[in-house]
N, C-alpha and C positions, 0 to 999 in steps of 0.2 A: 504494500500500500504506500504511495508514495502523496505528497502534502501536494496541495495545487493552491494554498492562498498564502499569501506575505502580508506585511506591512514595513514598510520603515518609518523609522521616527527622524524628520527634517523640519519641525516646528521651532529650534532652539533659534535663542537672537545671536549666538555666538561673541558675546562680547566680548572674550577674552582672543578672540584672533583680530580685534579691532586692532589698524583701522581698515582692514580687508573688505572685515563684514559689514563694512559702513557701507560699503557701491554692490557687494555680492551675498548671496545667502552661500553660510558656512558649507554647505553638501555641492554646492557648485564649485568649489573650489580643487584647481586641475593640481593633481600629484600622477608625475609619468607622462601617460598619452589618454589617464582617463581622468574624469574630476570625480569626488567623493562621491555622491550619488550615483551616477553611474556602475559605478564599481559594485554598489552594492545591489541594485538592478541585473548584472550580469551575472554576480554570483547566486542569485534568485533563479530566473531565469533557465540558466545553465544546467539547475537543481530541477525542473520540473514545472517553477511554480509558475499557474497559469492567471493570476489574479492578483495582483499589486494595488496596494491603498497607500497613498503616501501623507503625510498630515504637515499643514505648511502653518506659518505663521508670519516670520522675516521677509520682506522684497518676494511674496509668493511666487508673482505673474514672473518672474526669470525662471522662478522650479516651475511653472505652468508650461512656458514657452520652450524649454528647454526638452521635457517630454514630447511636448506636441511637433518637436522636430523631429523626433527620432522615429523609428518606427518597427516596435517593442512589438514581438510579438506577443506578449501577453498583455492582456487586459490592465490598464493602469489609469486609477480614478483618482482624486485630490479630497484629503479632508481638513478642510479649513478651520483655521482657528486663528483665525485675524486679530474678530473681537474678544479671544478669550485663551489665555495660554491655557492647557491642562495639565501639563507637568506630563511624566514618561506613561505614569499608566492609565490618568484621563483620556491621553492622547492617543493610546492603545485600543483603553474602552472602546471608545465616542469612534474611533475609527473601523473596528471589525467588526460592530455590533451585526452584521449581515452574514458574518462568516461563524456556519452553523458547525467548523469543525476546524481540527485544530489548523496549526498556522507558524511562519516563521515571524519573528520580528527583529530587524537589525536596526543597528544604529551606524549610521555611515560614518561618526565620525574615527572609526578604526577603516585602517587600510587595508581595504578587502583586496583578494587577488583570488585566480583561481588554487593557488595553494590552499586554499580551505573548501574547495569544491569534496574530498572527501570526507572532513573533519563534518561537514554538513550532513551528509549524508549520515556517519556512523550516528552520530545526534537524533536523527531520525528515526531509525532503528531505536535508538536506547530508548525514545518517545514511547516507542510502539509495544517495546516489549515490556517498559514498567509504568508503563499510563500513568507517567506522571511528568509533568511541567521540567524542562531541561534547560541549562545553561551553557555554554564553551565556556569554560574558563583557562585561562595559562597562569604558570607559575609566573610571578611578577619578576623572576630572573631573567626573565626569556621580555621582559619591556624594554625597549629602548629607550623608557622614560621613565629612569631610577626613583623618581620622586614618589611614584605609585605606592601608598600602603597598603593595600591587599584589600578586599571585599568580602571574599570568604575563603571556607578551607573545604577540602575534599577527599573524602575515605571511599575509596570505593569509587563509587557514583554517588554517595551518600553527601551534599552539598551541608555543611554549618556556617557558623559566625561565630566566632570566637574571642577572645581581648588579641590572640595576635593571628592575622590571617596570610593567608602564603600565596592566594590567587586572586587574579583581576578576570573580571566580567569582560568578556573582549567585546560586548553588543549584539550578542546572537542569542537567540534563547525559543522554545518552541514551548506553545503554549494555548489553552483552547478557553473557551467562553466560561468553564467552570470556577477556572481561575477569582472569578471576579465576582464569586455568587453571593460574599455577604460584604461587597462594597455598597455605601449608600451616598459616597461625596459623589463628586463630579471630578475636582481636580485633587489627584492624590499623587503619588508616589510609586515606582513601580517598588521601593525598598518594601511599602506597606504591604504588597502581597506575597514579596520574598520572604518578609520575617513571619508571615500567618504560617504560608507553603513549610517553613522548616522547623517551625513550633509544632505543626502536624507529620514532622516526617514525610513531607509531599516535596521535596525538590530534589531533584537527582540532577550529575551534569557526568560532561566528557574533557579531559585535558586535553587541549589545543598546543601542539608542536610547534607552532608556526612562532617567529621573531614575531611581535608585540609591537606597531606603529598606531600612535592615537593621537589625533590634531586634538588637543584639548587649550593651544596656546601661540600667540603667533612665534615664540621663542621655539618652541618644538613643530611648527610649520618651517621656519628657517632650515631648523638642525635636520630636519628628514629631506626636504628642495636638496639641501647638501649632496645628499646621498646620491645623488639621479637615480632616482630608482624609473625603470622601464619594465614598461610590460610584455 
């Protein structure tokens, strides 16, 4: 059984890559011969999925324009939130409410490449054979941006949080509408459903191989441009 809906989250004002994201929204931004959005489009895409929802908020109509050039063969719709940020897992909500099964969701601001077209995949699987909500995470040795203190830890596939944690969320995570059964806000936090998920023993994840790039700053936009990286 293979997943056929996505989402990405491109709603963030990206203030900390200013003064970039003053003229450009953060996911449009080129690293190689793709920009970040993209990137995560193809690694979708690539995987199967047949149904992309993307949620804008920043300079939209360039994330609008920019889809409507291309020509995706999967189905990709826009979930607006101009007037109203909702944070990671509002924006998640208010966006897949139509998708009656489970789903990828990434967050472009990691540099996707097709070296994680398998790591996706094994994810999938891991979804399917323990029905329950997944994350990639890498060990924050493997970050190229030392500063990272870790999100959670990982025994097994068994995902916690700890006082000191040894892996970072790289923005991938598969997940279905149940997730969100005794939220009652509108704007929340995707932490809020991570910490319910592993209070109940419901989060499982896979360790991600892959070298660790995350534009979180226009200082580590510099430091990775450095690198040429090419695809």
């Amino acid at each position: 059984m293979n997943i056929k809906h996505g989402m990405i989250l491109a709603a963030g004002l990206g203030k900390r890559m200013q003064p970039i994201t003053l003229k450009i929204p953060k996911p449009l931004i080129q690293i190689g011969n793709k920009n970040l959005l993209e990137r995560a489009i193809d690694l979708l895409i690539n995987h199967g999925i047949e149904e992309i929802v993307i949620n804008v908020h920043h300079l939209p109509e360039q994330i609008k324009d920019f889809i409507n050039s291309k020509k995706y063969k999967a189905k990709i719709t826009i979930s607006d939130e101009q007037d109203m940020l909702l944070d990671t897992g509002g924006g998640i909500l208010h966006a897949t409410r139509s998708f009656k099964k489970p789903f990828v969701a990434i967050n472009p601001d990691t540099l996707w490449s097709d070296a994680y077209h398998n790591e996706l995949k094994d994810l999938e699987d891991l979804y399917f054979k323990k029905e329950k909500p997944c994350l990639l995470l890498v060990n924050k040795n493997l970050s190229f941006d030392s500063s990272f203190k870790g999100d959670f830890n990982l025994k097994g596939v068994a995902i916690s949080r700890d006082n000191n944690n040894e892996f970072i969320f790289t923005g991938l995570q598969i997940l279905d509408e149940s997730v969100f059964s005794f939220i009652k806000d509108k704007i929340f936090s995707m932490n809020k459903i991570w910490d319910y998920l592993i209070e109940n023993n419901s989060l499982v994840g896979n360790e991600s191989k892959q070298k660790f790039y995350h534009l979180n700053t226009k200082e580590m936009f510099d430091k990775i441009l450095n690198l040429k990286i090419t695809d």
